[in-house]
C-alpha atoms as one frame of an Amber mdcrd trajectory, in Angstrom:
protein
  28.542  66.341 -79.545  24.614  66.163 -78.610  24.137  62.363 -77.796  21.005
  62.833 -79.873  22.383  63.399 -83.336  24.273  60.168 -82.873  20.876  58.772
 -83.378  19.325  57.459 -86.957  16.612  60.158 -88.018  13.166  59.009 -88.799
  11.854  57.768 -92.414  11.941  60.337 -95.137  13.681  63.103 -92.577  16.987
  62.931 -95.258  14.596  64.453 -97.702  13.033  66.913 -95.553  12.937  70.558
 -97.468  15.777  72.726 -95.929  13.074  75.828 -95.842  12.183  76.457 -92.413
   8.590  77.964 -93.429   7.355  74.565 -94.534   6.011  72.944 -91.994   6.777
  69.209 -91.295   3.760  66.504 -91.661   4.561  63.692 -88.835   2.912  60.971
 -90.101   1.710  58.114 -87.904  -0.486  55.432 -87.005  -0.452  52.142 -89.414
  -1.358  53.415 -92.602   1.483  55.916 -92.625   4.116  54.225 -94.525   1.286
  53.126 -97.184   0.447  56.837 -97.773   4.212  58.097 -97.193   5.330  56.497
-100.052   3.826  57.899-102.432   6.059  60.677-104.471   2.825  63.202-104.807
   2.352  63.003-101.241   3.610  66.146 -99.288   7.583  65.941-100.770   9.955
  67.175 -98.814   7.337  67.684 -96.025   7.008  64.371 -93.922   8.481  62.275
 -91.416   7.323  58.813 -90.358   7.061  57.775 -86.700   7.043  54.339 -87.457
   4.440  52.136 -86.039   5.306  50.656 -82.191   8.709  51.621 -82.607  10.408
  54.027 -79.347   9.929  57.362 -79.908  13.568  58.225 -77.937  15.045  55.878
 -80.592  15.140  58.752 -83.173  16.983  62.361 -83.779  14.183  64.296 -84.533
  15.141  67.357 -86.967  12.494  69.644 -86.465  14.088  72.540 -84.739  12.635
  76.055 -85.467   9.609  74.104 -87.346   5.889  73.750 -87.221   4.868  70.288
 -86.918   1.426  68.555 -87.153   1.434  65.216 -85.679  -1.303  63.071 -87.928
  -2.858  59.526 -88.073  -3.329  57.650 -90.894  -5.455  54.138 -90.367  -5.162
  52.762 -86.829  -3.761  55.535 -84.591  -0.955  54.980 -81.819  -2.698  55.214
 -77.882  -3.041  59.234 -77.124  -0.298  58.897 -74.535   1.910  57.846 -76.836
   1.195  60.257 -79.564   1.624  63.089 -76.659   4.942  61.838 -75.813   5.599
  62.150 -79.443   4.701  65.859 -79.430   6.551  66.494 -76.125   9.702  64.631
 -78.073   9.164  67.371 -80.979   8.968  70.400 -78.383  12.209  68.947 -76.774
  13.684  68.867 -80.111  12.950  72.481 -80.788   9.878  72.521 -82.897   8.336
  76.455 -82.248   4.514  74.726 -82.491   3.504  70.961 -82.632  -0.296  70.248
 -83.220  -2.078  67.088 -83.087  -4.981  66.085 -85.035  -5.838  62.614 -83.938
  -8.089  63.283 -81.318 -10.338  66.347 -81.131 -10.221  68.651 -79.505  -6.712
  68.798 -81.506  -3.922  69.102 -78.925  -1.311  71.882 -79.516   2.286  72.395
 -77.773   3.495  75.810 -77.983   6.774  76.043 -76.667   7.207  78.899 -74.145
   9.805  81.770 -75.185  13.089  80.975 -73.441  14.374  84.516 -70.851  16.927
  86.482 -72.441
């Protein structure tokens, strides 16, 4: 067993749409739960990386998925938020980009050798 799924997933990641064409909207900074909860906003879609909290502390499920990291009211520091995207690419998302800082960041995983 992968030591990681023993750990608790992030908010809303139980409801996360089984389609692997949606991408998934991680939502951050400290504005995100305030915006999260509301039903018309991106269902199915979202995960919360909770404000402060370790970003090893959760199973990420975002394998074979876009992501887009974004930053609603105060953002995290930038080396935090690119930790979080390096967390996603280690998880298996196929693209992670982040929009809190411009330029926007992007992590494209590099094909694996067959």
């Amino acid at each position: 067993m992968n030591p990681s799924s023993r750990l608790p997933l992030p908010p809303y990641a139980a409801r996360l749409s089984r389609d692997a064409a949606h991408p998934i909207l991680v939502m951050c900074g400290s504005g995100a739960w305030e915006i999260a909860k509301r039903d018309d906003w991106f269902p199915g879609w979202k995960i919360i990386f909770p404000w402060g909290e370790d970003i090893g502390a959760y199973h990420w499920p975002v394998a074979g998925r876009s992501c887009l990291v974004q930053c609603y009211g105060s953002p995290e520091p930038d080396i935090r938020l690119q930790n979080l995207c390096v967390a996603l690419v280690r998880a298996g998302a196929s693209r992670v980009f982040g929009a809190w800082t411009s330029p926007v960041a992007l992590y494209r995983p590099r094909a694996r050798a067959a």
